[in-house]
N, C-alpha and C positions, 0 to 999 in steps of 0.2 A: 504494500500500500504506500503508495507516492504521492506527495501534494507540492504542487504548483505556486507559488504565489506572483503574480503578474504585477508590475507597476507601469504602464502601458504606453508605447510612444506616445512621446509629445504634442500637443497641437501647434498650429502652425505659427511660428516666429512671429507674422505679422500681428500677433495677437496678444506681445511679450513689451514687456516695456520700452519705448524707444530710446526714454534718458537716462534711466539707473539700471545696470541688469539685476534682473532677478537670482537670488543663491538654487544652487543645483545643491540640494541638502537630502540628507539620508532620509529614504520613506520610512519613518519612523512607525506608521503605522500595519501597514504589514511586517514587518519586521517585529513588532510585540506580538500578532498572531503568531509569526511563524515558533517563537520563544516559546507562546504555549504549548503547540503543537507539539515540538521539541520534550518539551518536559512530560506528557503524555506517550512519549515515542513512536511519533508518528514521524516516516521520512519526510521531509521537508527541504523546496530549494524555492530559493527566490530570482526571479527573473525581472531587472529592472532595466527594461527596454529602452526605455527615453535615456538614462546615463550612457548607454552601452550602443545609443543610436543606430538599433535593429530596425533593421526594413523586414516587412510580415513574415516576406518570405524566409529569411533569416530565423526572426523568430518560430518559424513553420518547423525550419528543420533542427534548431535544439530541442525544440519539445518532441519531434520523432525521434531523437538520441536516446532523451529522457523517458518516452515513454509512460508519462504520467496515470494515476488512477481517477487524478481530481483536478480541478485548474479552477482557482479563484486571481481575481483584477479587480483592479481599483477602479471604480468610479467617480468622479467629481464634475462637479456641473459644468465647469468649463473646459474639461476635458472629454467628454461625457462621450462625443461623437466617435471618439479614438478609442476609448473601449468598447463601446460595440461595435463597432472594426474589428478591433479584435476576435471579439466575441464570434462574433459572425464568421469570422474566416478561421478559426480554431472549430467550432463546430461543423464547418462545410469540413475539414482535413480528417477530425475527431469526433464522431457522429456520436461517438457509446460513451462518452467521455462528461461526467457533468462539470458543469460551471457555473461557478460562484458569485455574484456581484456583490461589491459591499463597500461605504463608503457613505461619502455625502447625498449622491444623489440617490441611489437608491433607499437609501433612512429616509431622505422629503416625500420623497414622491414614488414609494413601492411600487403599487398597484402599474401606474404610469408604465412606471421602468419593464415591469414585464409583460403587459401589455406590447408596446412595445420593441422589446427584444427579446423575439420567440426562442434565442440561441441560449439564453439564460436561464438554467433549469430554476436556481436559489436567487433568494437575495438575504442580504444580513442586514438589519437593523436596527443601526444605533454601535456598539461595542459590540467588536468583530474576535474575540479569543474565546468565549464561551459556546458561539453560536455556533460559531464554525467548526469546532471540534467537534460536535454535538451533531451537527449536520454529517462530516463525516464518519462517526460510528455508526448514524443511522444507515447511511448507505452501503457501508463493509457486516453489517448485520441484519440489512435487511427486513428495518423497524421503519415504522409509518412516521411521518413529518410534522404530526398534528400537534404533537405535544411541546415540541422546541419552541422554544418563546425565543422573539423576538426574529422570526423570519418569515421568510414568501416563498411558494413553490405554485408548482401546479398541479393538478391532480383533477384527473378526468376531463380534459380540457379546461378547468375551471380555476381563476387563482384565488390561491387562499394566502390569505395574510395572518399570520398567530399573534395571540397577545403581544404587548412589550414584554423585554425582558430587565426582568430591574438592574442599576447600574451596580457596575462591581466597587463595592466601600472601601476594601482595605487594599487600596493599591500594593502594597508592600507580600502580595501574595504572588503576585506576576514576575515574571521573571526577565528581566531586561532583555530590552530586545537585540534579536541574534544578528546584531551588525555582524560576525565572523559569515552569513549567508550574502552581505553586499559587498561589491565595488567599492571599498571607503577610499581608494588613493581618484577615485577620479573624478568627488563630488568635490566641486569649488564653488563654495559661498564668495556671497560678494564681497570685495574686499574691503570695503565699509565696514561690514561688522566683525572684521578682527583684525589684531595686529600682533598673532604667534600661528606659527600653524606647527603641527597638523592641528587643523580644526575641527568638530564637529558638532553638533546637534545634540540635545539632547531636552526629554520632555518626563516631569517628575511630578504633575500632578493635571488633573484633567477636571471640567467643567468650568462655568464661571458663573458668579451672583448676579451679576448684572444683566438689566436687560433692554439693552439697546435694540433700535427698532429695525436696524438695518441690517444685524448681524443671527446668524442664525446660528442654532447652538443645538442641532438633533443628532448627534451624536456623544457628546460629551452630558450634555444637560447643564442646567442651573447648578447644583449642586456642587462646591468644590470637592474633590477627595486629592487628597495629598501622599506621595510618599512621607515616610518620615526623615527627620534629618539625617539622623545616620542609614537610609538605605538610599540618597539619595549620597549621601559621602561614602555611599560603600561605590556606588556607579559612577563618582572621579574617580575613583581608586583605580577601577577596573579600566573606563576609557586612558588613563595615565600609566598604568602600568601596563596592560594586554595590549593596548593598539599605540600606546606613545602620543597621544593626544597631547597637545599643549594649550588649546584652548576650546572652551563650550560655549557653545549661545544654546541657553535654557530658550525656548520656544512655546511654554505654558503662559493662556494667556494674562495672567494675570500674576507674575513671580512673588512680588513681595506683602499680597493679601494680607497672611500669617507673618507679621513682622519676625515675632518670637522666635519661628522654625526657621527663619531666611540667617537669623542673628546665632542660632545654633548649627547652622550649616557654615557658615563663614568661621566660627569658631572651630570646629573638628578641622577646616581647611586652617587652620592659623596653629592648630594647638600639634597637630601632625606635620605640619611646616611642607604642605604641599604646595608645590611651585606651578600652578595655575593661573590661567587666563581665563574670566567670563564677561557674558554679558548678558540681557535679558530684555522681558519684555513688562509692560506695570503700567500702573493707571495712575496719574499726576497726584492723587487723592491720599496713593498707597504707600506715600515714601516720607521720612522727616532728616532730619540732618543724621542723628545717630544712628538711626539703620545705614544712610549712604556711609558714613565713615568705616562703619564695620565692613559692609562691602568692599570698600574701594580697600583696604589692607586687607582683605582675602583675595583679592586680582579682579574684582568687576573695574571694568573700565568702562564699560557703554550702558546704556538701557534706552530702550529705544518708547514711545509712550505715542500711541494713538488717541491723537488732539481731534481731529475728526474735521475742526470750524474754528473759523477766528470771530462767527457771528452767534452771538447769545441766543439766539430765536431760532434758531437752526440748529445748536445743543439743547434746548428744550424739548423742540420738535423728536429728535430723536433719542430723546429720554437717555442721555451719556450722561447726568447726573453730573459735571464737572460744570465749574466757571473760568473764564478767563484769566480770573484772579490767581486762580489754584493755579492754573497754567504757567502764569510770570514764575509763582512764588517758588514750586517743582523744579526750573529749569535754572533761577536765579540760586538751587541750593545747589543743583545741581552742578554749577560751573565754580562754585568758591570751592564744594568740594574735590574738586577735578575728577569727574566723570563725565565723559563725553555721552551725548545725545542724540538720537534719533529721532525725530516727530514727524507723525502719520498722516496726512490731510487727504479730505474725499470732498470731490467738487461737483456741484449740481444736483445736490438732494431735492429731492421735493420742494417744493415752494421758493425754491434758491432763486435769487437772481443772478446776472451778471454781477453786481453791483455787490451781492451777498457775496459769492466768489473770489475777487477781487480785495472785500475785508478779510477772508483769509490767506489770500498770499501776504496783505501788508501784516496780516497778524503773524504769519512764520517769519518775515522779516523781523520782524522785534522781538519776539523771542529767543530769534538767531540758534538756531539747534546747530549740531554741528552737521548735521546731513538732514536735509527734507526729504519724504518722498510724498508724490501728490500723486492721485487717482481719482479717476472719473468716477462717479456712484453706480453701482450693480444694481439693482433689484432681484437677488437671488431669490429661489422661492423658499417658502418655511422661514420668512419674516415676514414681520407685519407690514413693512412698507413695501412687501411685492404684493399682496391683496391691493394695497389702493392704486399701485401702479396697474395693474391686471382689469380692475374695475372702470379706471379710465383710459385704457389703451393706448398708455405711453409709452408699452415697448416696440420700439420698431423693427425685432426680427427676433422671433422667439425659439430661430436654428440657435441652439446651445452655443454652438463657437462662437458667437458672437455675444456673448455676456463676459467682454472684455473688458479691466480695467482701465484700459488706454483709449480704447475706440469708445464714443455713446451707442447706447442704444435704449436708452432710457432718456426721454426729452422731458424736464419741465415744463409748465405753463409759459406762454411767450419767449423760450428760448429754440437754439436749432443746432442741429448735431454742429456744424463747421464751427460756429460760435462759440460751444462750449470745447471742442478740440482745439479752438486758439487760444482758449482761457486755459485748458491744460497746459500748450504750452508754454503760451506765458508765464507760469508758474514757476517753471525750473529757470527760463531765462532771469526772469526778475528776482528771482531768489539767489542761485548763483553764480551769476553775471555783474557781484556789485565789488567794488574796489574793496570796501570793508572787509569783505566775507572771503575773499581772495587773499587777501591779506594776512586775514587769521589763520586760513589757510597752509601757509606758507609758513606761517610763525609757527606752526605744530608739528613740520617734518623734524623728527630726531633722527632719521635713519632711512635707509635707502628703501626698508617695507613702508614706510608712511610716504615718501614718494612716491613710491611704482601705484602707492591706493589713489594718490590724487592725480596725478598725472593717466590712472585707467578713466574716473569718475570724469576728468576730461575729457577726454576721445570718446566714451560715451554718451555723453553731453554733446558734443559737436554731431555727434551721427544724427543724434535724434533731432534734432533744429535742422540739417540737410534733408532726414527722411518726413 
């Protein structure tokens, strides 16, 4: 018994950001499946197509090498079209063969998805290590499907969708995931978010409290569940000593929620005198001086913080719970303590104007982050602000590849796609394009890695104002 795990070619570049590249980062998430599997001893390989830039056919003939019993692939909404590509052409090859979907999109939108994709025997919904295990016992033992919570199949031409299944609590029962099954020497993050490498990824607790109205949370849930601190310093230990890691960018969306744990993870790093690099991800709300300082002497250097709006009625609207105030105050601690900064901006929400837009570039200017990234608004579905978009028919092309960050396809009221694509790019020009920020710039090379990051984030920057 052999199981497959697919992370599925790429969608097409033009759909990729044109001014900051995006990090090629370890699929963290098949990768904690395959850890379960593993620990249940089930054979297991992972097959991540997009790093390893397989063409089908390519992919066609490892998996005739392989020989598989099972083959699950990620789905995600803006890739969604290239999985069933897959799908499709893995089942025309592999007719006896089932397949798994699980992931973003099919957690929104089951029913849809298999509908849809007749090549899709299963779908997982929601946390992919319980179900999918569970799904393949049934199948090697030849037990019926009804009882597995949290999945879709079909049965007598007819789909069924089973209960949820409730979220797993005590993260620290899971086994880290089995990076020894990936490509780690050929995933390069941007060079923005580090300045040691090897680098890599890593994600130590899952859910978030908040609930913002643009961002959709059907896999992870509300709910936070955390590793504990020490099984979270047992996984530096392991990326530091097993793979030679030099630096993490934690990927949970919310790191410093739990001050306390974040302050007793920096400690086991300070008290065991591990020689680490991080950096994270956190809400302006979630930080004060003396949690940064304990970070910054256990090796954070960056944190990166989704501002969303530089306009108060537009962080109302979408229920981010944060003020401008908070924002100065985050970013103003953040630079006495020397941690360098991230901030996240999404332009043309709902009701936005030009004019709305526009107070957020001048608002990333004055807060001066040390890198901005700026993005057009999505209206995924399985948020509230895709019902009102959906009800008023302001997306203009509901083929999934185009629910791009870069490109609109989401119009607000009296605005129009070219319009807001010049206000995107205006964004990066006028942010950094100013002597001041060039400047600083420059003042922060220590070493020939803090060149090579600015001198890429330029040549990037000039492609995307040509293209």
């Amino acid at each position: 018994m052999s199981v497959i795990l697919i992370y599925p070619p790429q969608f097409d570049k033009k759909f990729s950001n044109p001014f900051i590249s995006e990090p090629s980062l370890p699929p963290l998430g098949i990768a904690s499946i395959a850890a379960y599997l593993e620990k249940f001893e089930i054979p297991v390989k992972i097959i991540d197509a997009s790093i390893l830039n397989l063409s089908f056919p390519q992919l066609i003939k490892i998996l005739k090498k392989i020989n598989p019993c099972v083959i699950g692939i990620t789905a995600q909404t803006q890739n969604i079209n290239r999985s069933v590509t897959t799908a499709n052409i893995i089942k025309n090859e592999f007719p006896d063969i089932p397949i798994i979907f699980g992931g973003p999109h099919p957690t929104i939108l089951p029913e849809e998805t298999l509908k849809a994709v007749p090549a899709v025997d299963f779908i997982v919904i929601g946390e992919g290590e319980v179900s999918t295990l569970e799904i393949i016992n049934a199948i090697y033992s030849n037990r019926n499907f009804e009882s597995i919570k949290g999945i879709g199949f079909r049965k007598n031409q007819t789909i069924k969708i089973n209960s949820p299944r409730p979220y797993i609590e005590d993260l620290n029962i899971l086994p880290f995931p089995a990076r020894h099954l990936l490509p780690l020497t050929l995933y390069k993050p941007n060079p923005l978010l580090y300045k040691r490498t090897p680098v890599t990824s890593a994600i130590v607790s899952r859910g978030c409290p908040y609930q913002c109205k643009f961002c959709s949370k059907t896999i992870w849930g509300n709910n936070i569940r955390e590793r504990s601190a020490e099984k979270v310093f047992e996984e530096i230990l392991l990326l530091k000593n097993e793979y030679n890691v030099n630096e993490i960018v934690f990927l949970d969306d919310v790191f410093t929620l739990h001050k306390k744990r974040v302050i007793e993870i920096c400690d086991l790093i300070l008290k065991n005198k591990v020689d680490i690099s991080w950096s994270c991800i956190t809400r302006v709300d979630a930080i004060n001086r003396a949690l940064l300082l304990s970070m910054k002497k256990s090796g954070c250097h960056q944190i990166a913080f989704g501002i969303e709006s530089g306009n108060e009625s537009i962080l109302n609207l979408i229920n981010k719970r944060i003020t401008l105030d908070q924002v100065k105050k985050a970013f103003e601690i953040c630079r006495k303590v020397g941690i360098e900064t991230r901030a996240y901006f999404i332009l043309a929400f709902p009701t936005e104007t030009r004019e709305m837009s526009y107070q957020t570039i001048a608002f990333a200017k004055k807060i001066n982050p040390d890198y901005a990234y700026f993005y057009i608004y999505v209206p995924y579905p399985g948020t509230e602000l895709w019902e009102i978009a959906e009800e008023k028919g302001q997306i203009l092309n509901r083929d999934w590849n185009h629910f791009s960050r870069w490109d609109p396809n989401y119009i607000p009221d009296n605005r129009t796609a070219k319009e807001i694509k010049n206000t995107f790019k205006s964004a990066y020009r006028l942010f950094y394009l100013r002597l001041k920020y060039m400047a600083n710039r420059l003042k922060a090379v220590k070493n020939i890695g803090d060149f090579r990051k600015n001198f890429e984030l330029i040549i990037q920057y000039i492609k995307g104002m040509i293209d």
